[in-house]
N, C-alpha and C positions, 0 to 999 in steps of 0.2 A: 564651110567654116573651118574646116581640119588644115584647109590648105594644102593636101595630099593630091596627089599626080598617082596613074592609072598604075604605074610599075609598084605599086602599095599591096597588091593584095585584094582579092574582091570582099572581104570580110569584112577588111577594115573601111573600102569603101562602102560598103552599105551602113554600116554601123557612123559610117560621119555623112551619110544621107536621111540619115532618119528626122533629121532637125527639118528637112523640107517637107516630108509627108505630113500631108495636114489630119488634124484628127488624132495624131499618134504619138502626139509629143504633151507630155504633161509637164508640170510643177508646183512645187510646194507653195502656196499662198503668201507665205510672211518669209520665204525665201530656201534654197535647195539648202542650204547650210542646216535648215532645221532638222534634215533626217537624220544626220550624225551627230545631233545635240540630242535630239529624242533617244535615238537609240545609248547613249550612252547612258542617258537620264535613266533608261530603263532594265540595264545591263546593274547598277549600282555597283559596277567596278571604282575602287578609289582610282582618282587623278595625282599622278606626280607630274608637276611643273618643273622639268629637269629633262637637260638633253642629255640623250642616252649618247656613251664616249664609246662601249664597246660589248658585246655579247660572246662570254669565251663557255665551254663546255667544260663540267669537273671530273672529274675520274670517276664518279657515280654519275652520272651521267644527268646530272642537273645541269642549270644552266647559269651564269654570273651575269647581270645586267649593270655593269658599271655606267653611271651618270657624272656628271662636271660636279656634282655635290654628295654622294653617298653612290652603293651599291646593295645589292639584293640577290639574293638567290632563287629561283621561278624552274618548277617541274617542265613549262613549255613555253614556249616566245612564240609569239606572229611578231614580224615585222610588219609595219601597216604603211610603208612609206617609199617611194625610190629610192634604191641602192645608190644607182650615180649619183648623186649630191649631198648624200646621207651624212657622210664622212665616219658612218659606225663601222666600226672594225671588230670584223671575226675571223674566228680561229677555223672557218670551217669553207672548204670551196664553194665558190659563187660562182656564177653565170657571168660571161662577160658581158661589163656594165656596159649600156647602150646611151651611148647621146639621146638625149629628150629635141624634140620639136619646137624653137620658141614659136609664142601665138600671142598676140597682141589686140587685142579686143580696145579699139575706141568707139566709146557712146557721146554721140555729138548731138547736140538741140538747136535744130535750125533747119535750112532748106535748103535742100540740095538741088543742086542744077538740074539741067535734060544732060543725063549721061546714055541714054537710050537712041542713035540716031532714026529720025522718022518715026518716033513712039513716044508715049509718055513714059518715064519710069516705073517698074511694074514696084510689086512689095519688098522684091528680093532679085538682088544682082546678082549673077555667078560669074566668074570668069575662069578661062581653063588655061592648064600650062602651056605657055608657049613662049617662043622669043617674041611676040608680040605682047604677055600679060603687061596688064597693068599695073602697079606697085600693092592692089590692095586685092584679096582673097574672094570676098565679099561684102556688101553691104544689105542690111535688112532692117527694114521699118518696124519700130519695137513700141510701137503705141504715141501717147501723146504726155506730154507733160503735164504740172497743174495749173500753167499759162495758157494751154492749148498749142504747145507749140510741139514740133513735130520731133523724134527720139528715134536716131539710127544708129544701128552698129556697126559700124567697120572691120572686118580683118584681117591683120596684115600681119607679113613676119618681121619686121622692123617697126620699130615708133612711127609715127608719123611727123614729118616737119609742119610748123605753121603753113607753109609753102603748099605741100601736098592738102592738106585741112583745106584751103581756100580755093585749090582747084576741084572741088568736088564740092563745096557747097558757097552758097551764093550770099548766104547769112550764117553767124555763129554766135550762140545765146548761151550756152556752156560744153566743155568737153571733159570726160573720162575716161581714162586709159587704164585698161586692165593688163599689165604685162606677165608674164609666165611660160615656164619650162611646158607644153600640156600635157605633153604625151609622147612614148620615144618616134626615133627616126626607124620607120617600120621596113624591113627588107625581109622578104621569101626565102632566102635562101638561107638564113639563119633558123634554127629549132628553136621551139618555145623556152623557155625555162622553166622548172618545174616550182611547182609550189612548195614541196618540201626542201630546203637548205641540208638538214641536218636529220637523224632522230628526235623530234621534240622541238626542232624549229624551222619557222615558216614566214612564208614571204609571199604576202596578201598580194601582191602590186605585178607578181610575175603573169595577172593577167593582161596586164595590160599592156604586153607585147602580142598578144592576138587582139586587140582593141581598145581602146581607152574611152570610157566615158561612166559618169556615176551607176548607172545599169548594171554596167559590168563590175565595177570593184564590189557592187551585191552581191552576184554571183561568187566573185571571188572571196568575199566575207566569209559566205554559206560550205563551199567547198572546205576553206582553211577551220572553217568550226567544226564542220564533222572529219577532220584530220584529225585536229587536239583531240576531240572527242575518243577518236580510235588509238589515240597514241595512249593517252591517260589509263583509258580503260580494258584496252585490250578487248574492245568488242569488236566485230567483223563486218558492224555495217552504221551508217548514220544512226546519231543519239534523236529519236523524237521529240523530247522534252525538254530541249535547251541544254546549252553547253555552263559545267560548274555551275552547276544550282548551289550546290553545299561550299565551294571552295574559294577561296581568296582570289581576285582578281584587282591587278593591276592596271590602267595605261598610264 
């Protein structure tokens, strides 16, 4: 599904095989989106609806969060976002930005051909790099509709043309296309970036140059809170009781 070839890194391939181990893939009921609605619902940080312009340090060593509509002054920042497309400007050296991965997810409702030769089509296609691939990454049988009719996902690094759509299925009842940046273009020979930018500022997202998927940006949540934690506080080791019980909290 990552679309990634073996010169990736074993890490990050196992982490974009885990969708095939059966048994070990979960998700949320009413959709993954709920876990970052829950968790904020229960952080009861205010929401500002405002794109942040720029994050600069003060000579007290606060920090300025200017927005397209007001600004604010904040003892600690996470950034929770990619730098490369961010367009937020700081005063503070960065990691060089790394091109993201496009990934093209289409959900198609119909029936797909025999792309298997001398077999039925199993639940899940794979296909590997090669000057042979074919134009699409994968395809995977995602249940049935409320028609009964049959729910596959495609994915591919470019859109798909009608063209492509109708050599690979033999009926089409509707289609959805998910397009997006997903995750960078991952190379070995580059170092991590680190999760601290700054004293007091931080960047959630530089896990996901060793991996990119919801699992991990947890991960990366839990480390960057017991950062603030040790920054704020001055203690020597993760806070067990939550981060800013007592303090103001913005996103």
């Amino acid at each position: 599904s990552s679309g990634i070839n073996a010169e990736y890194g074993g890490f990050v391939g196992f982490v974009s095989l885990a969708g095939g181990m059966v048994g070990s893939l979960w998700r949320v009921k009413e959709g993954n989106y709920e876990l970052p609605k829950r968790l904020l619902e229960a952080s009861g940080a205010a929401v500002l609806a405002e794109k942040v312009v720029s994050v600069t340090k003060t000579p007290e060593g606060k920090f300025t969060v200017k927005t397209d509509s007001s600004g604010n002054e904040y003892d600690a920042v996470v950034i929770a976002t990619p730098l490369h497309n961010s367009g937020i400007i700081l005063d503070t050296p960065t990691p060089t930005k790394r091109p993201f991965q496009r990934t093209v997810a289409t959900f198609v409702e119909g029936t797909l051909r025999d792309l298997v030769p001398g077999s039925s089509n199993p639940s899940d296609i794979l296909t590997t790099a090669s000057p042979s691939q074919p134009f699409f990454s994968s395809i995977g049988f995602k249940g049935r509709s409320e028609s009964g009719e049959r729910i596959y996902k495609v994915f591919t690094k470019e859109p798909m043309s009608d063209a492509q759509i109708e050599e690979l299925f033999v009926s089409v009842r509707d289609v959805k296309v998910v397009d997006w940046y997903a995750y960078p273009h991952y190379n070995t020979s580059l170092p991590l970036p680190d999760f601290e930018l700054d004293k007091g500022l931080y960047h959630l997202n530089a896990i996901e140059h060793a991996a990119s998927a919801i699992e991990m940006s947890c991960i990366g949540g839990r480390n960057v809170a017991n950062l603030v934690w040790t920054y704020l506080t001055g203690a020597t080791g993760p806070n067990p009781e939550g981060i800013c019980r007592d303090g103001k909290v913005e996103l």
